[in-house]
C-alpha positions as CSV (number, residue, x, y, z in Angstrom):
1,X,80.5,-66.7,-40.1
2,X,79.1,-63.4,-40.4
3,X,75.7,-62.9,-39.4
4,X,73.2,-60.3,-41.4
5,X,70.1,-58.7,-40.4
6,X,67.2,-56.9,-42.7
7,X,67.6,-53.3,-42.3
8,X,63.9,-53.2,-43.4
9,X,63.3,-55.0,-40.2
10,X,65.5,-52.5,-38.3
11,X,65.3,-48.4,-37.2
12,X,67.2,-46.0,-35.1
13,X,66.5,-45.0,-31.1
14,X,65.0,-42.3,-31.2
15,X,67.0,-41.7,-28.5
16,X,70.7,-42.4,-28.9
17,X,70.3,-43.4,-32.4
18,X,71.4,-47.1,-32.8
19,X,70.1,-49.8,-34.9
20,X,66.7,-51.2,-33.1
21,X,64.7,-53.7,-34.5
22,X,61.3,-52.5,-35.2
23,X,59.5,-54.7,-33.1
24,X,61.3,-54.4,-29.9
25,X,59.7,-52.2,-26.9
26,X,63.2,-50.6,-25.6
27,X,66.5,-49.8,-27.0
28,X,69.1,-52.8,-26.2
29,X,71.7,-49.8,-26.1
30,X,70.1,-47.0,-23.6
31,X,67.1,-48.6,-22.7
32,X,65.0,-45.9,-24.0
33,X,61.3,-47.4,-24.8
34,X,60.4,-47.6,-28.4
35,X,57.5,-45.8,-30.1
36,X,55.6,-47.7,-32.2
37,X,55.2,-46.0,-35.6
38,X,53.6,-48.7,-37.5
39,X,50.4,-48.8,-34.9
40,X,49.9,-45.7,-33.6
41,X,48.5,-46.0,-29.9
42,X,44.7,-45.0,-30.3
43,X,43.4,-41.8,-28.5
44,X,42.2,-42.3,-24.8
45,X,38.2,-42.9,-24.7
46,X,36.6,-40.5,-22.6
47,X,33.2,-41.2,-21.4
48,X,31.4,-38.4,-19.9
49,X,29.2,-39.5,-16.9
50,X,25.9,-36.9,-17.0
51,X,26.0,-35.1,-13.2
52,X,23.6,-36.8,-11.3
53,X,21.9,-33.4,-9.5
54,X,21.6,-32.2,-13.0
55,X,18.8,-33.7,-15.0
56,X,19.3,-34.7,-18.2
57,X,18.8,-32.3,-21.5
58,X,14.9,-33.0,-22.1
59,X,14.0,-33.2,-18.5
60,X,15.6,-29.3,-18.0
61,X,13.0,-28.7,-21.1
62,X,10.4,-30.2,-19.1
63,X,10.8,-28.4,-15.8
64,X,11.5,-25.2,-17.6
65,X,8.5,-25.1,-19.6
66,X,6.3,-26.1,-16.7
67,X,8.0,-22.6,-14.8
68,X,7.1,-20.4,-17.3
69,X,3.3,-22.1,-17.3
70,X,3.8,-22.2,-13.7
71,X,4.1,-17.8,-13.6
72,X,1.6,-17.4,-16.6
73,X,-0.9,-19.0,-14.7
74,X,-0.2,-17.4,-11.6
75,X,-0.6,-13.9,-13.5
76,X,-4.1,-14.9,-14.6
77,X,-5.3,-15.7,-11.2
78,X,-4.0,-12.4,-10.1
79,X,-5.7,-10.5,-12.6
80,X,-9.1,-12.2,-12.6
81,X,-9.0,-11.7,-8.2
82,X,-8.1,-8.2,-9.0
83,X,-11.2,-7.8,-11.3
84,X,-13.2,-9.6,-8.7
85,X,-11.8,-7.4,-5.6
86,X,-13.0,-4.3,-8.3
87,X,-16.0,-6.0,-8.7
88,X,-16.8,-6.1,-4.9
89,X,-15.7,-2.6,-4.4
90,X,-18.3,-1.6,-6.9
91,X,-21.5,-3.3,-4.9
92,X,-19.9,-1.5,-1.8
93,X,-19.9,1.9,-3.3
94,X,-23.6,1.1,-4.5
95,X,-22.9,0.4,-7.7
96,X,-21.4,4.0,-8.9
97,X,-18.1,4.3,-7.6
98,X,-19.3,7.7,-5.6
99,X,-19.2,5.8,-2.1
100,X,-17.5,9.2,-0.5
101,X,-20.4,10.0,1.7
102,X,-19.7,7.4,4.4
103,X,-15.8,8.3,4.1
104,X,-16.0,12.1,4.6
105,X,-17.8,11.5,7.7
106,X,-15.1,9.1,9.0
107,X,-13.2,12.3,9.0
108,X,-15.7,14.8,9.9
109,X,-17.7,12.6,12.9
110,X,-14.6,13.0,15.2
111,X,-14.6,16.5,14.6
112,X,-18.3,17.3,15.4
113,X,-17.9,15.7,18.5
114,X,-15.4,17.6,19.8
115,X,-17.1,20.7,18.5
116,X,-20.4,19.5,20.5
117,X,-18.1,19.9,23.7
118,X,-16.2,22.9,23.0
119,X,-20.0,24.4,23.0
120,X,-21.1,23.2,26.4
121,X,-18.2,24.2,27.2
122,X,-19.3,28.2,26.0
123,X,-22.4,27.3,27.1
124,X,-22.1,26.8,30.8
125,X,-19.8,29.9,30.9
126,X,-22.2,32.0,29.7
127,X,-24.7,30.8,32.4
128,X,-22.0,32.2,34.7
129,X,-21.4,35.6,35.6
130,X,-17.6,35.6,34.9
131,X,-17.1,37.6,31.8
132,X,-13.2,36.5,31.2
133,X,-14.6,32.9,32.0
134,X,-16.3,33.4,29.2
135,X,-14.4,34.8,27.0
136,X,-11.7,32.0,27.4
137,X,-14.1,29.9,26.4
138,X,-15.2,31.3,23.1
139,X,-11.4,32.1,22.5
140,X,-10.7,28.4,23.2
141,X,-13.4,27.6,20.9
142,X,-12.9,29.9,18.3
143,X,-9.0,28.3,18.0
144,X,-10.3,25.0,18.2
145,X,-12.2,25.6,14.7
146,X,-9.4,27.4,13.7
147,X,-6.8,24.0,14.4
148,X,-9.2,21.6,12.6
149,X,-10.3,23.6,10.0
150,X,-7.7,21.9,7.2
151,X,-9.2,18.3,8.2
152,X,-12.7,19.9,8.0
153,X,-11.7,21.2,4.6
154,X,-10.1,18.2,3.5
155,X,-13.3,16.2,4.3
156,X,-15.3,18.3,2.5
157,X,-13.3,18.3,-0.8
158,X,-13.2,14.5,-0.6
159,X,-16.9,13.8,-0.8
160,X,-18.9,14.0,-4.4
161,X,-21.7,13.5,-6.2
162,X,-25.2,14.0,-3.7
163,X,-22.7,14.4,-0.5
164,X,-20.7,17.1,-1.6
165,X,-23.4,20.3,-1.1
166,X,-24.2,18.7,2.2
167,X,-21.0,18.6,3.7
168,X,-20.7,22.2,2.1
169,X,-23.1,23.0,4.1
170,X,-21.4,21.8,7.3
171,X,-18.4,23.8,6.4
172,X,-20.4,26.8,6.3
173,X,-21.6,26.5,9.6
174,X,-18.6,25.7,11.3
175,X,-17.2,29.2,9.3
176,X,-20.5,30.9,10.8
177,X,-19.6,29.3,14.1
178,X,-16.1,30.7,14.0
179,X,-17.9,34.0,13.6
180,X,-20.3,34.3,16.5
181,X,-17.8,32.9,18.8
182,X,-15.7,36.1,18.3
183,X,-18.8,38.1,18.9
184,X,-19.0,36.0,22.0
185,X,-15.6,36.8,23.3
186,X,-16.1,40.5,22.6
187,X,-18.8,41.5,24.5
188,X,-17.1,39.2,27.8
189,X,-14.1,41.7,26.9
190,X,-15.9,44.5,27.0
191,X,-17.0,44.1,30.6
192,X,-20.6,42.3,29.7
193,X,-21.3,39.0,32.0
194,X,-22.1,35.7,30.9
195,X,-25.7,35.6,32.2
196,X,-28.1,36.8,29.5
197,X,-24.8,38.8,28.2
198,X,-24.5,37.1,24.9
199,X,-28.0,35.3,24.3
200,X,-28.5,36.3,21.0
201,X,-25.4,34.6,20.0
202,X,-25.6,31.4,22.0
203,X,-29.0,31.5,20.5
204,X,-27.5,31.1,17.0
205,X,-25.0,28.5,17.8
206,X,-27.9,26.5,18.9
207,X,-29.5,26.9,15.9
208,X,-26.7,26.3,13.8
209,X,-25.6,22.9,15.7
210,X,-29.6,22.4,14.8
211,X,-29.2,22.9,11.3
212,X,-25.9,20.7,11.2
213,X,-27.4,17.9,12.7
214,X,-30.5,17.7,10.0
215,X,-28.0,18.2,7.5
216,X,-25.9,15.2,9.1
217,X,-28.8,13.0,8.7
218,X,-29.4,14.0,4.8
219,X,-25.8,12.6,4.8
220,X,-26.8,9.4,6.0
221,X,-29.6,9.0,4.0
222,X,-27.0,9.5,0.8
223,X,-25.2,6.8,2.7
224,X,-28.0,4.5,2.5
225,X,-28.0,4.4,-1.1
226,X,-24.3,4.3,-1.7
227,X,-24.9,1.2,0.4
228,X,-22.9,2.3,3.8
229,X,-24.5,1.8,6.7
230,X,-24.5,4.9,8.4
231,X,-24.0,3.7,12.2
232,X,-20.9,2.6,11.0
233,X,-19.4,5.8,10.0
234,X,-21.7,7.7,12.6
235,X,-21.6,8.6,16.4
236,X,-24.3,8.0,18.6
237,X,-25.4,11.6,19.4
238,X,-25.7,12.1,15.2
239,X,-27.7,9.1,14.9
240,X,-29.8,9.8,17.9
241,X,-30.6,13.1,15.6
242,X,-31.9,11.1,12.8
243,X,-34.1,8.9,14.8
């Protein structure tokens, strides 16, 4: 008896090419497994798990939106305390913005004093009867005028509105100052001592440290309505002038 198979029910090995029946998983010849061709084997599923440090699409939206509101609302502080810290710079200044007064004389205070000892200084010399005494001390003095006159200057320039022709003023005496103290060390230099040997110019430096100090005091009263207080800008000996 001869036994017959469907060849509809049969296909090759893809491997070594016999006769397989379609249904069967491996080749009865080489073992080679089967593929399926009526039902293809479906694609893999792949599920995609969101990162959980990562937050999810509308939450990022979120977040980023509240950053940006975040740094707009941060700029608008900063720009009304900046109009604010304006605002209290005004009602310092006295309302104008021309505030200089009490600021030149944070500069030129310092100065003053040390010119008020660099005068006793000429001063007691010239009570003396040492003429080169004295005329190291006028040279001393002289240079010392000489040194700070850039900061003496530079204080000058920086004050405006009522200020500014007062501390003109002081620069002009220091320039007269300058002037008599070279006087000063001439006539030491020519033999003259310092008793009674230069009056007439010590005389002038006391008048022109007089007429400093009164205009030192129309400085403060400029300060007064810039709304600086002028002991704090001041020294002691200046406001002891005013009194």
């Amino acid at each position: 008896m001869t036994l017959t198979m469907d060849v509809t029910t049969l296909r090759r090995c893809t491997a070594c090419g016999s006769l397989v029946e379609a249904g069967a998983n491996f080749c009865p010849e080489c073992g080679t497994r089967q593929i399926d061709e009526e039902l293809p084997r479906p694609e893999p599923v792949i599920e995609v798990v969101p990162d959980a440090d990562s937050p999810p699409g509308p939450t990022l939206a979120v977040l980023v939106a509240f950053a940006i509101s975040a740094l707009l609302l941060a700029l608008a502080i900063g720009v009304v305390v900046g109009g604010v810290g304006t605002s209290l710079d005004g009602l310092g200044d006295g309302g104008d913005g021309d505030a200089d007064a009490a600021d030149a004389m944070d500069e030129y205070a310092p100065i003053a004093d040390g010119w008020n000892e660099k005068h006793e200084h000429v001063a007691d010399e010239a009570q003396g009867d040492d003429p080169n005494g004295l005329a190291l001390a006028a040279n001393d003095a002289a240079a010392w005028i000489e040194i700070n006159e850039p900061d003496l200057r530079a204080a000058a320039a920086g004050a405006d509105g009522a200020s500014a022709p007062l501390y003109d003023r002081l620069m002009g005496a220091f320039d007269r100052r300058a002037e008599v103290l070279v006087a000063i060390e001439q006539t030491a230099e020519a033999g003259g001592t310092g008793d009674g040997a230069a009056a007439d110019e010590m005389a002038e430096l006391g008048v022109l440290d007089q007429q400093a100090a009164a205009t030192t005091c129309e400085i403060a009263d400029v300060m007064l309505t810039e709304g600086d207080d002028p002991a704090d800008h001041m020294s002691s000996s200046m406001l002891a002038a005013c009194a």
